[in-house]
C-alpha positions in Angstrom: -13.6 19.4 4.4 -10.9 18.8 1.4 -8.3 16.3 1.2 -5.1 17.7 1.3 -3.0 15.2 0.3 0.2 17.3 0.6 0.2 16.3 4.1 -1.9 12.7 4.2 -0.4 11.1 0.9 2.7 10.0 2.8 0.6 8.6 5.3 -1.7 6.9 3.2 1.1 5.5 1.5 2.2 3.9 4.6 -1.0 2.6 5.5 -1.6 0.8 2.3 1.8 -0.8 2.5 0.8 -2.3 5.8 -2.7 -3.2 4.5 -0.5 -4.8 1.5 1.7 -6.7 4.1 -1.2 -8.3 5.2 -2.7 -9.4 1.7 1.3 -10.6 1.5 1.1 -12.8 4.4 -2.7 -14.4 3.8 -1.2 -15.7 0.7 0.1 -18.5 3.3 -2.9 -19.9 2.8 -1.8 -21.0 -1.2 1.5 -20.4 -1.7 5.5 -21.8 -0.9 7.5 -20.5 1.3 9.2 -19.0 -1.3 5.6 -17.6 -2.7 6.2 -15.8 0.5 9.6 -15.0 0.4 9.6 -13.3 -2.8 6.3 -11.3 -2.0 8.4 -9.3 1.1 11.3 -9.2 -0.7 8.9 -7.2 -3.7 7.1 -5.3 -0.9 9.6 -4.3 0.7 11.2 -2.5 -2.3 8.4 -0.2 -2.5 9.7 1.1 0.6 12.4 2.9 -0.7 9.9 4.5 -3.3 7.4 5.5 -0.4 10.4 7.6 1.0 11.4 9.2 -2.1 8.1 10.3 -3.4 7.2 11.1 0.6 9.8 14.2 0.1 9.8 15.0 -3.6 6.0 15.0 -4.2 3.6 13.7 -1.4 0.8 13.4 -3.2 2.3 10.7 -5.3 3.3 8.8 -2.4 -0.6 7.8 -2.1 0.3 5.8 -5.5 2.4 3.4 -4.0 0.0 0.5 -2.5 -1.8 0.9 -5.5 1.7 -0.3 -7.2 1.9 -2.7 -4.9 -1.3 -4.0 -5.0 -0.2 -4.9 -9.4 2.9 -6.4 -8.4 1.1 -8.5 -5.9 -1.6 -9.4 -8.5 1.3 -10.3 -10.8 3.5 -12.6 -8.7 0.2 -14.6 -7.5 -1.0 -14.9 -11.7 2.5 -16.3 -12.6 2.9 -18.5 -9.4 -0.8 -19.7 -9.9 -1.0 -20.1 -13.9 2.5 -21.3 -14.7 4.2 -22.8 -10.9 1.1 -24.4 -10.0 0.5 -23.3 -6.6 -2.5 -24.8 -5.2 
């Protein structure tokens, strides 16, 4: 069986965005309301890029949690080490 990603990357893409809006709202459990705030308002503009790479190249599109997986890491390292969240 071989991954064709042609047709699956898209939807890949999709479910690690959802995975990622959970990891967005367990951070609850340390961070402000804004902490919270600004992680949507970030996840929710890879959205736009999960569409665009879903019809110019779908394989790509697989790429996009991983994205937002960094840009989750990096909000929670600046909010952490330099705003003191709990």
């Amino acid at each position: 069986m071989e991954l064709n990603l042609q047709r699956s990357g898209p939807w890949i893409g999709a479910g690690g965005l959802f995975v990622m809006l959970w990891l967005v709202v367990s951070t609850v459990l340390y961070a402000p309301w804004w902490g919270i705030a600004l992680h949507l308002v970030v996840l929710a503009a890879f959205i736009p890029l999960l569409r665009r790479w879903s019809r110019e190249d779908p394989p790509r599109a697989a790429l996009v949690p991983v994205l937002a997986f960094g840009a989750w890491v990096a909000i929670n390292a600046v909010g952490i080490f330099a705003l003191h969240w709990p």
